[in-house]
C-alpha positions in Angstrom: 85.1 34.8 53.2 81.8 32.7 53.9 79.6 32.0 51.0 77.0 33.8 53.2 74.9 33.9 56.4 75.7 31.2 58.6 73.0 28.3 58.5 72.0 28.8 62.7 71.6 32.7 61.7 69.0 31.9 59.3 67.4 28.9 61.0 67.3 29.9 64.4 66.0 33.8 63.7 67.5 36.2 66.4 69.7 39.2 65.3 73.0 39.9 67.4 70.7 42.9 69.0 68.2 40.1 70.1 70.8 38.0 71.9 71.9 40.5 73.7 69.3 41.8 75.2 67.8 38.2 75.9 71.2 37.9 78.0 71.1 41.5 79.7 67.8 40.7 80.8 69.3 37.5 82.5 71.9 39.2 83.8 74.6 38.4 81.5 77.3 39.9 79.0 77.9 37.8 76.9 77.0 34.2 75.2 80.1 32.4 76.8 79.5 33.2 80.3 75.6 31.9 80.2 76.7 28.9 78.7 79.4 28.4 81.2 76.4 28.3 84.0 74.0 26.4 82.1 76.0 23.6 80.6 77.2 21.7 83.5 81.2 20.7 83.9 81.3 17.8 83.2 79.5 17.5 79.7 81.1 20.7 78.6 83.6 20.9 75.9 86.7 22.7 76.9 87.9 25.5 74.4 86.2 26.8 70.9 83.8 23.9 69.7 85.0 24.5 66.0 88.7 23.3 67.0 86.2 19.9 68.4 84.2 19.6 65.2 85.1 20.2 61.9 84.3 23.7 60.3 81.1 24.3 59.5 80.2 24.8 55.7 77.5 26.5 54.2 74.3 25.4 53.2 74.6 25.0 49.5 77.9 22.8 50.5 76.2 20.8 52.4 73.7 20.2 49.6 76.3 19.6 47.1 78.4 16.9 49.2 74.8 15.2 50.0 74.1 15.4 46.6 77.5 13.4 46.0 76.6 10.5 49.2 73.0 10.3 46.8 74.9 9.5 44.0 76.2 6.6 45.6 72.7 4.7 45.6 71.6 2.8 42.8 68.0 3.8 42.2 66.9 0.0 40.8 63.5 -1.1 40.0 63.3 -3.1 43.3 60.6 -5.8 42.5 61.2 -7.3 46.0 57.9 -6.5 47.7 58.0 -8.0 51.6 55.5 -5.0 52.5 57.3 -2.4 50.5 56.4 -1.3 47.1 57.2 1.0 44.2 54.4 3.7 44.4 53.6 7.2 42.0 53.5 10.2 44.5 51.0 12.7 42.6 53.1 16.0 42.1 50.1 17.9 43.7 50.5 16.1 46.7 54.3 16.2 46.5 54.3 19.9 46.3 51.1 21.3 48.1 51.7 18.9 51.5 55.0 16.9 51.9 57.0 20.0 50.7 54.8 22.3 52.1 55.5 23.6 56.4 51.5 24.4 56.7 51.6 20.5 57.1 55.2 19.8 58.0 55.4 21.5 61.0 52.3 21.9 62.9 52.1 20.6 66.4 50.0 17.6 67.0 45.9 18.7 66.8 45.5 18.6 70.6 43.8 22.2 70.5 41.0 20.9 67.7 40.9 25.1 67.3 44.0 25.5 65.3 43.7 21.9 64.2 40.8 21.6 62.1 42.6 21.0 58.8 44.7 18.5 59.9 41.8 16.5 62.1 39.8 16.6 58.7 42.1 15.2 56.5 43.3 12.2 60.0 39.7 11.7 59.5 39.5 10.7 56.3 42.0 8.4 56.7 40.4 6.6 59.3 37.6 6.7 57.0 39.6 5.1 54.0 41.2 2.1 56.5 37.4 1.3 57.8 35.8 1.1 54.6 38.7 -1.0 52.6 39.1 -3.3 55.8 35.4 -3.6 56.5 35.7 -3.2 60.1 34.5 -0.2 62.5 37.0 2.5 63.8 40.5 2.3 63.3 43.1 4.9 64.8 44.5 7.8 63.1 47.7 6.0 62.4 50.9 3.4 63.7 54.4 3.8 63.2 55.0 1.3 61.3 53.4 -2.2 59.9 55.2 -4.2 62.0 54.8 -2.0 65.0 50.6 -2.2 64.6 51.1 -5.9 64.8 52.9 -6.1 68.2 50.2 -3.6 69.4 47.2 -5.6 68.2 49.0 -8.6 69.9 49.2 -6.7 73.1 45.5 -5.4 72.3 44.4 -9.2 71.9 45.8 -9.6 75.4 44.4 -6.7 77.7 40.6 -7.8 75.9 41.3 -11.6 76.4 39.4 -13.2 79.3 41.6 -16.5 78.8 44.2 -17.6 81.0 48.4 -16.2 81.3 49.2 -19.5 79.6 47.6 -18.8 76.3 49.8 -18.2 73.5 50.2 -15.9 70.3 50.1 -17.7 67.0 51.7 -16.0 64.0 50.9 -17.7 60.5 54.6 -19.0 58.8 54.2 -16.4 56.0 54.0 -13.3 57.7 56.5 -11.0 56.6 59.7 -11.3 58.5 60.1 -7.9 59.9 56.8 -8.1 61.7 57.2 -11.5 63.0 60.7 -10.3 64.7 59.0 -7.4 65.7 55.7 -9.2 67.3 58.3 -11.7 68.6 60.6 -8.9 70.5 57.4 -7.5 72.0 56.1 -10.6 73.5 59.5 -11.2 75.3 59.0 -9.0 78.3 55.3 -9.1 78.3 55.8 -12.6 79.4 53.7 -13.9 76.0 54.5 -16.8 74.4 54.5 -16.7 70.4 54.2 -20.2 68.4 54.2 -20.1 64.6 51.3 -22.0 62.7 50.5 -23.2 59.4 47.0 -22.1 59.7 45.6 -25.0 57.3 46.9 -27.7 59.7 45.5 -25.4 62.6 42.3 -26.0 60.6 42.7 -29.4 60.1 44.1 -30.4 63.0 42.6 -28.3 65.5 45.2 -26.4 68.3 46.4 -28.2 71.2 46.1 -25.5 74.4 44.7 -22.3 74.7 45.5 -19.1 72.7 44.2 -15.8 72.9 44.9 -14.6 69.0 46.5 -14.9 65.8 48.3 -13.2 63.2 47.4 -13.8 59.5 49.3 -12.1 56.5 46.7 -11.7 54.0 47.9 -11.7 50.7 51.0 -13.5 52.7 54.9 -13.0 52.0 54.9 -15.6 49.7 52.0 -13.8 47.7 49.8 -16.5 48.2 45.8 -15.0 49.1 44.5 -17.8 51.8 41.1 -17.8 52.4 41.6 -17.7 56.2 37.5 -17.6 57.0 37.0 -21.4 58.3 40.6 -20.3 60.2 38.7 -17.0 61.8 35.8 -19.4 62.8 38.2 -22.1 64.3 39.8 -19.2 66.2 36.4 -17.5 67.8 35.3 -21.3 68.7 38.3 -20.6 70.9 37.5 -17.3 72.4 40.6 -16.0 70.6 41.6 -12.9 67.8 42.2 -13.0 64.9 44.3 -10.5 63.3 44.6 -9.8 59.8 47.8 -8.0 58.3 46.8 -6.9 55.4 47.3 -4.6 51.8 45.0 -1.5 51.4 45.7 -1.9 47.7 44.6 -5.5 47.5 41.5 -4.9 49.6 40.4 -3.1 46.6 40.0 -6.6 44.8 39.9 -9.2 47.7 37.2 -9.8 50.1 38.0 -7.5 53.5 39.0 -9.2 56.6 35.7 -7.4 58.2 34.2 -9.8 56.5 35.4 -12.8 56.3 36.0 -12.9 60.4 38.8 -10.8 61.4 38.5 -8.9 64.2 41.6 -6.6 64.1 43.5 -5.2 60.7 46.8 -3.7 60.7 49.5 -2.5 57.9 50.8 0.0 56.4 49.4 2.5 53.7 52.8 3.2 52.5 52.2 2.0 48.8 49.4 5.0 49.2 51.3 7.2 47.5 54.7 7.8 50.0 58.1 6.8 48.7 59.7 3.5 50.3 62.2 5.8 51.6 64.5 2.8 52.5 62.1 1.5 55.3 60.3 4.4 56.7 58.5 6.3 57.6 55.0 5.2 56.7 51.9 5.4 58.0 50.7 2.3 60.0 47.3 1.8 60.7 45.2 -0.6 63.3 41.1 -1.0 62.6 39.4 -2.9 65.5 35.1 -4.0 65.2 32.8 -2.8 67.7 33.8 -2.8 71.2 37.2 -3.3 70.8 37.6 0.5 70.4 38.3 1.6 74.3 41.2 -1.1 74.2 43.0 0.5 71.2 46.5 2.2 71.5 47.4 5.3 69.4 45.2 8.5 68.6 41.4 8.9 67.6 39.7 11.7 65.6 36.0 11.9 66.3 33.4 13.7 65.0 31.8 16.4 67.2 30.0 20.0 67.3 31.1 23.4 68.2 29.9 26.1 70.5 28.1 27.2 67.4 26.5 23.7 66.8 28.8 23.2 63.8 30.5 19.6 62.8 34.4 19.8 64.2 36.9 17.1 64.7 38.4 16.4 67.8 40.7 13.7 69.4 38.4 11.5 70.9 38.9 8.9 73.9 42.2 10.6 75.3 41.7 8.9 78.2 43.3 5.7 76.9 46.4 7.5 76.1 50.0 8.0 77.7 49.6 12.1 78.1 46.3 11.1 80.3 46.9 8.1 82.1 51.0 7.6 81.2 51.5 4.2 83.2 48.2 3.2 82.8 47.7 3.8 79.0 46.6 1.3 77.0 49.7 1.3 75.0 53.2 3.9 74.8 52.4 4.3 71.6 50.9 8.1 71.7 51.9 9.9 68.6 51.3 9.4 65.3 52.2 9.7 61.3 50.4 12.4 60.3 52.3 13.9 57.4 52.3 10.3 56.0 49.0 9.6 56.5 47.6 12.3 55.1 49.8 12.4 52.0 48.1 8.3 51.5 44.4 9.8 52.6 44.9 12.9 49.8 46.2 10.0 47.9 42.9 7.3 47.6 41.0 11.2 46.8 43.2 12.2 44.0 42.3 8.6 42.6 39.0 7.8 44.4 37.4 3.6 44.4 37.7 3.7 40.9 41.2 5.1 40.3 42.7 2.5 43.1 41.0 -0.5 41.6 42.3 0.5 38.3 45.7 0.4 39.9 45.1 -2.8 41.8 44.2 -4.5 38.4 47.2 -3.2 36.6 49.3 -5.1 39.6 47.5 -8.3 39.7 47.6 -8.8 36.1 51.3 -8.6 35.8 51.3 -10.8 38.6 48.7 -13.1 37.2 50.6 -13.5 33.6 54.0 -14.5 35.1 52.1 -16.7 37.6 50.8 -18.4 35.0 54.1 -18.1 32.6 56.5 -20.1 35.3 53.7 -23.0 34.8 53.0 -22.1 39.2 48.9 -22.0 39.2 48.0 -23.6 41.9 48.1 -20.6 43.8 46.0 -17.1 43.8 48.1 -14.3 43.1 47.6 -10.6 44.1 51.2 -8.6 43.5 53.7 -11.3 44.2 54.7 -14.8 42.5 57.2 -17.3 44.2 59.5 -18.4 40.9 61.3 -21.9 41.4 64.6 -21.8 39.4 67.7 -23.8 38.5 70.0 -21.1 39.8 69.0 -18.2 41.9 72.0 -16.6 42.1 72.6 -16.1 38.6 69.2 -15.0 38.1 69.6 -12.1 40.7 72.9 -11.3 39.3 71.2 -10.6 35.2 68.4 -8.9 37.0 71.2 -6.6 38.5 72.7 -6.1 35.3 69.4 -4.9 34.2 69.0 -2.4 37.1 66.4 -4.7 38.6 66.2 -6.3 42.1 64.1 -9.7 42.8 63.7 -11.1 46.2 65.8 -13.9 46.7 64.6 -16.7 48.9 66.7 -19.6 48.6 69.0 -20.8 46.0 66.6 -21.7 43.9 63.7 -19.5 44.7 63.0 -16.3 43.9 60.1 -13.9 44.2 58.9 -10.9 42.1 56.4 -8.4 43.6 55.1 -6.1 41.1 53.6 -2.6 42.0 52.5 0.8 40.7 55.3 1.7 38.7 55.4 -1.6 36.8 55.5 -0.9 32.9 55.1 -3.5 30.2 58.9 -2.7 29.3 59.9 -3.6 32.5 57.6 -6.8 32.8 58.8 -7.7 29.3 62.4 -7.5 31.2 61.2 -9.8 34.1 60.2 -12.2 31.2 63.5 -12.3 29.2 65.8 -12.5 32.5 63.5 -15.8 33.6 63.7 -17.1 30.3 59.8 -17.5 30.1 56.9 -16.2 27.8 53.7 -14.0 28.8 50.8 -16.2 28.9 47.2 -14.4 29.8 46.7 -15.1 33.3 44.2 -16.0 35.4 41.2 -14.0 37.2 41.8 -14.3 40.7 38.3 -16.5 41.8 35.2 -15.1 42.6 35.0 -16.4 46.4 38.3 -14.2 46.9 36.6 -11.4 45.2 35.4 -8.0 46.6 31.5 -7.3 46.6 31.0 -4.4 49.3 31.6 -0.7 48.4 34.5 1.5 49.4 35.3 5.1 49.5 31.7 6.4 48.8 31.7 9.9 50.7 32.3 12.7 48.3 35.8 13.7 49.3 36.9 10.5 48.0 34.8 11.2 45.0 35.7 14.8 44.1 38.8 16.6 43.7 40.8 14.0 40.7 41.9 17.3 38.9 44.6 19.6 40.2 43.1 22.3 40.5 40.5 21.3 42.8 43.3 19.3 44.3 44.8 21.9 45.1 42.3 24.4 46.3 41.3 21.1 49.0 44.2 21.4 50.5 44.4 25.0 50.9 41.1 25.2 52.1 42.2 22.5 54.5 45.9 24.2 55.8 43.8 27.3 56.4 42.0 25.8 59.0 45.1 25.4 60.5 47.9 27.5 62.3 51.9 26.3 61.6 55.0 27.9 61.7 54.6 29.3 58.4 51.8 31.6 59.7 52.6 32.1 63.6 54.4 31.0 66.7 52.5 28.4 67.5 52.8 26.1 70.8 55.1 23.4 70.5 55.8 20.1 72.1 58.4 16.9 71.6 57.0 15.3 69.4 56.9 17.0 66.1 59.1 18.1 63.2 59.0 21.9 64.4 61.2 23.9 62.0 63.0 21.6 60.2 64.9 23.9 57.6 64.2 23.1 53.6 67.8 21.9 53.4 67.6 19.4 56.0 64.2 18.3 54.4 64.6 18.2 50.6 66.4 15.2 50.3 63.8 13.4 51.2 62.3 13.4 48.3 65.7 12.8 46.1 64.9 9.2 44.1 68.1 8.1 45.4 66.9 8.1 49.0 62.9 8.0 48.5 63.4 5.1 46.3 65.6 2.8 47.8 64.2 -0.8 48.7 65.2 -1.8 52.5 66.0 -5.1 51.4 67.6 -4.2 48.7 70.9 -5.9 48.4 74.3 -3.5 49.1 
């Protein structure tokens, strides 16, 4: 005897009495002989599907078995950094949107009436990206980091006026994934991609014409460049520059709005969403003024209802695949909602002063074992590259310890430190390099942040739960979702997902997983 209803019973809705009369209207007897016209011969399995497949189990052992796979991952302190950091998600958040289907399943907000929740909180987001990278609009999110990149290369392109010939220039120390990324987009597209040091481009000069460049600011290494006599260089040369960058940092540091940047892309996944192994995270791309019509990806505007209130809208559709499909700007046409939001809610629930606060913490564990391994030539946000006799044995006592390092050679390692840092576990990082904590440096006031950030009110005004809380229902209730209605559905969304396909997401041993951590 089953443990109980079957899981497509409870998921899928319809009684027996339902079917049946869905198949007597259509003619039909029974479930078999629709199928048998529907599903054409040749794709259709011959005989009872369960003698194909397994048998099917029930729902709380399908749980229980993915419950024993989780058990399988080590959930290690995974200093490695490379774009992907340890992050707090605030239990409010965790419970009252990424486990909650008003704002898991809700279509994407092309009918602004049954959208408005959603649109408001898309719209603080862009918000949050314009302000901390100091430039003018920026899209209501990217798939990924590395993604945004290839787009803004392709973006740099279509608003170029310089010849085919010109090239892409990536700077050495972007992070890897985004330079094979950037790299496999340029193939078909014909684009040439040449890797820099941007100092000797500086120097130097560049020999030929090209129409942008990539700059990873902090870079892989964890180096911050000061990349403003590179920007000027670049615009003597009619060309882009494009700054990949760290929301976090850009608390601290000096925005690439200002010191000449033109695009900014990364990732606001250390916003408060899990590392989830590599994904998903919410991208974004911020472009100055008039780069804005050459954008790919979604923007919420600002507008006014048939009552002359404020609503939010998508705005500049007309760029976009559903519109124009081969003549979008880009086939990039949906977005991360869920993840952006949870990183939007997130820079609220700790507002300008609450991030900096964070951002310190980092830098000065950074700072004190930049300045413990005797390596201060460089400025430091997050990350310090380590030179040591013996990488691999250093990696393998970190191990021991239930801590990962990134390991860059055989005698270089690098330790990124993030939000969940401790002092016990920096005291740990200490002991397994064999070095002492020294106070470290400030980072240098030409690197330093002057502007303001975050200064609307909702960024300024619900840090307790409750109030948290009663945001975010206020904003789900100016929405419609599957846990109110039927509501019109397209490809591109989650839909229904049951809870036991989603809660495992937010299980440590998958949330919190590293992508380059090693096997």
């Amino acid at each position: 005897m089953s443990m109980s209803r079957s899981f497509e019973d409870r998921h899928i809705g319809p009684t027996s009495v339902d079917e049946m009369a869905m198949l007597n209207a259509l003619g039909y007897s029974d479930l078999s002989s629709f199928i048998g016209d529907v599903v054409p011969a040749n794709i259709a399995i011959n005989g009872v599907i369960e003698k194909t497949l397994d048998s099917g189990k029930s729902e709380v052992e399908v749980i229980a078995e993915l419950r024993a796979i989780a058990s399988e991952n080590k959930t290690f302190s995974s200093l490695i950094g490379t774009g992907y950091y340890g992050t707090i998600v605030p239990p409010v958040i965790k419970r009252n949107v990424l486990e909650n289907p008003s704002w898991y399943t809700a279509y994407t907000p092309y009918q602004p009436e049954i959208s408005q929740g959603r649109l408001e909180a898309l719209f603080a987001f862009q918000t949050m990206v314009c302000e901390l990278t100091a430039l003018n609009i920026s899209n209501a999110s990217m798939l990924d980091e590395s993604s945004a990149a290839a787009e803004a290369m392709t973006l740099a392109r279509r608003a170029s006026k310089l010849s085919d010939d010109a090239v892409f220039l990536i700077e050495e120390h972007v992070h890897p994934q985004t330079k094979a990324v950037v790299i496999t987009r340029a193939k078909p597209l014909g684009i040439k991609v040449v890797e820099i040091d941007s100092g000797h481009v500086v120097r130097d000069g560049y020999d030929g014409e090209f129409f942008g460049a990539l700059l990873q600011y902090p870079d892989t290494t964890g180096t911050v460049i000061d990349y403003s006599a590179f920007a000027e260089y670049a615009h003597t040369r009619d060309a882009f520059v494009i700054a990949a960058t760290d929301l976090l940092a850009l608390t601290l540091l000096k925005a690439p709005g200002e010191w000449g940047a033109d695009i900014a892309v990364g990732t606001a996944q250390r916003f408060g969403v899990p590392m989830g192994f590599g994904g998903p995270h919410a991208g974004f791309l911020a472009v100055r003024n008039g780069l804005e019509r050459s954008m790919p990806g979604r923007l919420v505007g600002q507008s006014i209802d048939a009552t002359g209130k404020p609503a939010f809208r998508l705005a500049l559709q007309t760029r976009e695949q559903h519109i124009r499909r081969d003549k979008a700007t880009s086939n990039i046409c949906t977005a991360q909602v869920l993840l952006a939001n949870m990183s939007a809610f997130y820079a609220m629930w700790h507002g300008p002063v609450g991030l900096k606060e964070i951002a310190q913490r980092v830098n000065n564990f950074a700072a004190r074992l930049h300045a413990a391994t005797n390596n201060r030539e460089d400025v430091v946000f997050d990350t310090v590259h380590v030179v040591v006799d013996n990488a691999q044995a250093i990696h393998e006592k970190a191990v021991a310890k239930g801590i990962n390092f990134a390991k860059v050679s055989a005698t270089e390692l690098r330790v990124s430190f993030d939000e969940q840092t401790t002092e016990e576990l920096f005291a740990e990082v200490l002991s397994i390099l064999g070095v002492k904590d020294v106070p470290g440096e400030k980072i240098p006031t030409k690197f330093l942040r002057t502007s303001k950030y975050l200064t609307h009110p909702v960024f300024n005004t619900n840090h307790s739960e409750t109030g948290m809380m009663r945001y975010l229902r206020n904003l789900a209730d100016k929405d419609l979702a599957l846990d109110r209605t039927m509501i019109p559905l397209g490809s591109c969304t989650m839909k229904l997902n049951s809870v036991t396909e989603m809660e495992a997401v937010t299980w440590p041993e998958f949330a919190s997983l590293h992508p380059f951590a090693p096997a």
